[in-house]
C-alpha positions as CSV (number, residue, x, y, z in Angstrom):
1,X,5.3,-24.4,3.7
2,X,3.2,-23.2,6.8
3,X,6.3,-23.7,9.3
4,X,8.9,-21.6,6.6
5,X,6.0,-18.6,6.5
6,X,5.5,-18.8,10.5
7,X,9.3,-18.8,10.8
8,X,9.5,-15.2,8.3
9,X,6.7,-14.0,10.5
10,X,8.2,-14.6,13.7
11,X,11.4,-13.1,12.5
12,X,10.3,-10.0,11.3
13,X,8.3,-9.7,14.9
14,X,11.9,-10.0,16.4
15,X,13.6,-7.6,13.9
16,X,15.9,-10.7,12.5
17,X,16.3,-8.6,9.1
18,X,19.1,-11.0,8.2
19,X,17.2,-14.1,9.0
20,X,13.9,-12.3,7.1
21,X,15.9,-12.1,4.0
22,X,17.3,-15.4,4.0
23,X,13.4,-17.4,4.9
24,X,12.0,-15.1,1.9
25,X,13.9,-16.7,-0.4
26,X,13.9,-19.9,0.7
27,X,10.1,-19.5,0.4
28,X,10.2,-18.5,-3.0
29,X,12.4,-21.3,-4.2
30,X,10.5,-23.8,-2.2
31,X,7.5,-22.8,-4.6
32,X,5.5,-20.3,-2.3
33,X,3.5,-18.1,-4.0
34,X,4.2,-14.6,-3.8
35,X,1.2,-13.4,-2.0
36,X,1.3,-16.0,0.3
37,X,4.5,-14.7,1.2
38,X,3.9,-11.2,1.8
39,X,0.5,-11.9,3.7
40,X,0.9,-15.1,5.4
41,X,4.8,-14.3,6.2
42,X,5.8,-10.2,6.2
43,X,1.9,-9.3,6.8
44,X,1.3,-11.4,9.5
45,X,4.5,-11.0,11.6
46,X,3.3,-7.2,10.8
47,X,0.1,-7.8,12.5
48,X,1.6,-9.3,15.4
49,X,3.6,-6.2,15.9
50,X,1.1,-3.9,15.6
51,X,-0.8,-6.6,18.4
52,X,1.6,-6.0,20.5
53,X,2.2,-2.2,20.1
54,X,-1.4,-1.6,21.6
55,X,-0.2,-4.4,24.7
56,X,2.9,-3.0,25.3
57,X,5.7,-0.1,25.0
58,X,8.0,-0.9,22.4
59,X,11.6,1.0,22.3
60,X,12.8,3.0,19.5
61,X,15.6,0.9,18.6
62,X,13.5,-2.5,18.3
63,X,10.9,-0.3,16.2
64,X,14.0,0.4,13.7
65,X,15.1,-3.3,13.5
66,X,11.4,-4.5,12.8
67,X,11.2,-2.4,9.9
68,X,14.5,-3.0,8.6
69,X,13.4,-6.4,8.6
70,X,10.1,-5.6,6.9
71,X,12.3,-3.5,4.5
72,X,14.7,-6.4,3.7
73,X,12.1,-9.1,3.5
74,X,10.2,-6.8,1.1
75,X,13.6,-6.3,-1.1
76,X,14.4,-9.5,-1.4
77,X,10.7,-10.5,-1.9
78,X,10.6,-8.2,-4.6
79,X,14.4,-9.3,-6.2
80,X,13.2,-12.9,-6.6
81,X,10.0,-11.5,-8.5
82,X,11.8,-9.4,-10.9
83,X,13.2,-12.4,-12.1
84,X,9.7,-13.4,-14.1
85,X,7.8,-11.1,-16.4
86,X,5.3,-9.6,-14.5
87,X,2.4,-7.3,-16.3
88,X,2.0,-4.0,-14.7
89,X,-1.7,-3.4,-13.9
90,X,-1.2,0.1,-13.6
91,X,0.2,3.7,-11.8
92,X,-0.7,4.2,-8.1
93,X,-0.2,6.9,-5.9
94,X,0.3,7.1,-2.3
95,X,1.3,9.4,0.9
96,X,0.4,10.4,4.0
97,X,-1.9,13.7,3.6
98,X,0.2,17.0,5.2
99,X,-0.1,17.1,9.1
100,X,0.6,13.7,9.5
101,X,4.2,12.0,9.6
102,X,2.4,8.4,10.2
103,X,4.4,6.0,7.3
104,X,3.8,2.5,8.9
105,X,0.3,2.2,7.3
106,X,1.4,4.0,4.0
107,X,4.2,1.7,3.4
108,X,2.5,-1.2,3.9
109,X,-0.3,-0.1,0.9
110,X,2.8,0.4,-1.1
111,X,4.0,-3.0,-0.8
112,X,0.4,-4.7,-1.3
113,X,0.1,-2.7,-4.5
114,X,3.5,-3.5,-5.9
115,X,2.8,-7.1,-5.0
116,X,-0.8,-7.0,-7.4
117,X,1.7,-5.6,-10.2
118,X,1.6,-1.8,-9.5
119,X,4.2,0.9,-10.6
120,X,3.7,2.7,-6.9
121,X,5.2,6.1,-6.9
122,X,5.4,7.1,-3.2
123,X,5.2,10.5,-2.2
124,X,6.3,10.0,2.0
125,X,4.5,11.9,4.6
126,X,3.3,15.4,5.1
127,X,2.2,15.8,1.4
128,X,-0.2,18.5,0.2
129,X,-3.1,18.1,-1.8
130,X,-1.3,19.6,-4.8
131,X,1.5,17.5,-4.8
132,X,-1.0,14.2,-5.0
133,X,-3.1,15.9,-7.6
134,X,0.5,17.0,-9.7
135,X,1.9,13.8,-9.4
136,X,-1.4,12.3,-10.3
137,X,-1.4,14.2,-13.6
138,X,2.1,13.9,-14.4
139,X,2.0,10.0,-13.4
140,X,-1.3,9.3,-15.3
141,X,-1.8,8.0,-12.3
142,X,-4.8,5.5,-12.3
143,X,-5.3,4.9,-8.2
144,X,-4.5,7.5,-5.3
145,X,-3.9,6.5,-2.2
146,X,-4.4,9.0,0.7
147,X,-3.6,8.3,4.4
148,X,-4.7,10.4,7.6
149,X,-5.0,9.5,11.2
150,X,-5.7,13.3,12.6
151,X,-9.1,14.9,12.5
152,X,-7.3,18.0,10.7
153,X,-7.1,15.4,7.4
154,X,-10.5,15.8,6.4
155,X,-9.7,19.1,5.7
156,X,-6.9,18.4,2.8
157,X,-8.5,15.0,1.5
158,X,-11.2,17.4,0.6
159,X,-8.7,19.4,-1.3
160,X,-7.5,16.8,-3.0
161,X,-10.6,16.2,-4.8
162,X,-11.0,19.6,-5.2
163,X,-7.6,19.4,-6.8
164,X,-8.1,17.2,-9.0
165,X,-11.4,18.1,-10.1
166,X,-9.2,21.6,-11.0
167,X,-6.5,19.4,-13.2
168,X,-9.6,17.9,-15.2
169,X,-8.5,14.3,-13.8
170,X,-11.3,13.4,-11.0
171,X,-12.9,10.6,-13.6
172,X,-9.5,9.1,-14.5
173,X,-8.7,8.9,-10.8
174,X,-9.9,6.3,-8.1
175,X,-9.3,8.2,-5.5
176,X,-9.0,5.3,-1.8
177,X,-8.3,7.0,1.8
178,X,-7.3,4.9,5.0
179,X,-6.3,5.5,8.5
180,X,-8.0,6.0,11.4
181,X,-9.5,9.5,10.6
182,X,-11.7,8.0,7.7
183,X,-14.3,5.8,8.0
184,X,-17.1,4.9,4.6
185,X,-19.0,8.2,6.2
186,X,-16.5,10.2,5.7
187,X,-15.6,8.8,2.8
188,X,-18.2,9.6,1.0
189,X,-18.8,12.8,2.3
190,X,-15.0,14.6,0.8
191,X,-16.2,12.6,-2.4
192,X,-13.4,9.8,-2.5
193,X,-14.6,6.7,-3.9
194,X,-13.5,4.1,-1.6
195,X,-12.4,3.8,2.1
196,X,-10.1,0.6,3.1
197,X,-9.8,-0.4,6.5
198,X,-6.2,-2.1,5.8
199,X,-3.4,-2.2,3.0
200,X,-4.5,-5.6,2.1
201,X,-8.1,-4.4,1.4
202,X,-6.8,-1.7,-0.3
203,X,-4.2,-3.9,-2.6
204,X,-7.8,-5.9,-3.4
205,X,-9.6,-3.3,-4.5
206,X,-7.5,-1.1,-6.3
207,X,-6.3,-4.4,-8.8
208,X,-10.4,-5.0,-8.7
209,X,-10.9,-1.6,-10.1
210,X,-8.0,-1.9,-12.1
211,X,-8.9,-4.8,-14.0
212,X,-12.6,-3.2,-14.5
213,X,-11.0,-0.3,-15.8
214,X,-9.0,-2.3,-18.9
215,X,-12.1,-4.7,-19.7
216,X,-14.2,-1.9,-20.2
217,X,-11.1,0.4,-22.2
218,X,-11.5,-3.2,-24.5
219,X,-15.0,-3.1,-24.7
220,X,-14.7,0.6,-26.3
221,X,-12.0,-0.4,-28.6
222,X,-13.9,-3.5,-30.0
223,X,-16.8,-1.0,-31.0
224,X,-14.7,1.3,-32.7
C-alpha cells in the first residue's frame, strides 16, 4: 500500500499525469481508502512541490504538467468514487477573493471538500464579495470558503460578511478564509468564523461543522 501511494506522489511531483491516473486506480482497487489516496498520494506529492517551489525556480511548462497531473489523478480519483453511493454532507463555496489570481491553494480546498462528500461550487479567482454572498444565497450554501494572499484582501473579506449580513444569511453561513494574508487575528477581527492554515484543515473542519450543523437540525425536529 505505502510503496503504490509513494509511487502517485512521486509521479505527480514529476508531472506523470498518465502514470498519476493509472496508480490512482490501481490504489483504489487494491482496497486504499479514499482519503488515504488523496492525502497520502496527490497531497503529499503536492507538498513536495510546493517544498521545492520555495528551494528552487520551477519553469512554466513543468508547473502545467504537475497540475495536469494533479487534475487527472483527482478525475480519476473522483470516477472510481462515483461508483458507490456517497451522502452529500452539504454545499460549499469557494474562490479566491478579487485582486488575487492565486488558484493553487483554492483548488486544493475544493478537492479536500469534495473528498468529505461536498457539492463544491467553485467560483475561480478575482471574485467579489457579491458574487460569494449571491452564490451563497442561491446555493443555500452551508460553508464559504474565501482565499487571499495580498494585504488588499482584508478589505473585501470584510465585505463579504458585510454582504452577507445584507442577504440575511450570516447565521446560515460558516464563513472559513485561508492564505497567507489571514492569520486567527485577522480572522476574527473581519468576523469570519474560522481561519485554516491548509486545505486539509479546512476539509476537517468544515465536515466537523457540517456534521454539528445536522445533529443539532435533528435535535429540533425530535422536539417538535
Amino acid at each position: 500500500m505505502e510503496n503504490t501511494l509513494a509511487e502517485i506522489a512521486d509521479s505527480l511531483e514529476k508531472g506523470r499525469c498518465k502514470k498519476v491516473i493509472e496508480l490512482v486506480r490501481m490504489a483504489v482497487k487494491e482496497g486504499i481508502a479514499y482519503d488515504q489516496v488523496l492525502e497520502q498520494g496527490l497531497l503529499k506529492g503536492m507538498e513536495n512541490v510546493g517544498l521545492r517551489f520555495k528551494t528552487e525556480t520551477v519553469e512554466i511548462p513543468e508547473i502545467l504538467a504537475i497540475t495536469r497531473a494533479l487534475n487527472g489523478g483527482m478525475d480519476a480519483l473522483k470516477e472510481m468514487e462515483d461508483k458507490k453511493d456517497k451522502k452529500k454532507i452539504g454545499v460549499a463555496i469557494v474562490g479566491t477573493i478579487r485582486g488575487d489570481f492565486h488558484d493553487m491553494g483554492k483548488n486544493l480546498v475544493r478537492i479536500m471538500l469534495e473528498s468529505k462528500g461536498f457539492v463544491v461550487v467553485d467560483l475561480g479567482v478575482d471574485v467579489p464579495a457579491h458574487r460569494f454572498a449571491d452564490s451563497a444565497l442561491v446555493e443555500k450554501a452551508d460553508v464559504v470558503c474565501c482565499s487571499g494572499f495580498l494585504k488588499e484582501s482584508l478589505v473585501d473579506m470584510k465585505r463579504l460578511v458585510e454582504e452577507l449580513e445584507r442577504r440575511g444569511i450570516r447565521e446560515e453561513v460558516y464563513l472559513m478564509v485561508g492564505g497567507s494574508a489571514v492569520d486567527d487575528a485577522v480572522a476574527k477581527k473581519i468576523g469570519a468564523d474560522c481561519y485554516t492554515a491548509d486545505a486539509s484543515e479546512c476539509g476537517e473542519k468544515a465536515y466537523a461543522y457540517c456534521k454539528k450543523k445536522r445533529r443539532e437540525k435533528g435535535k429540533r425536529y425530535l422536539r417538535m
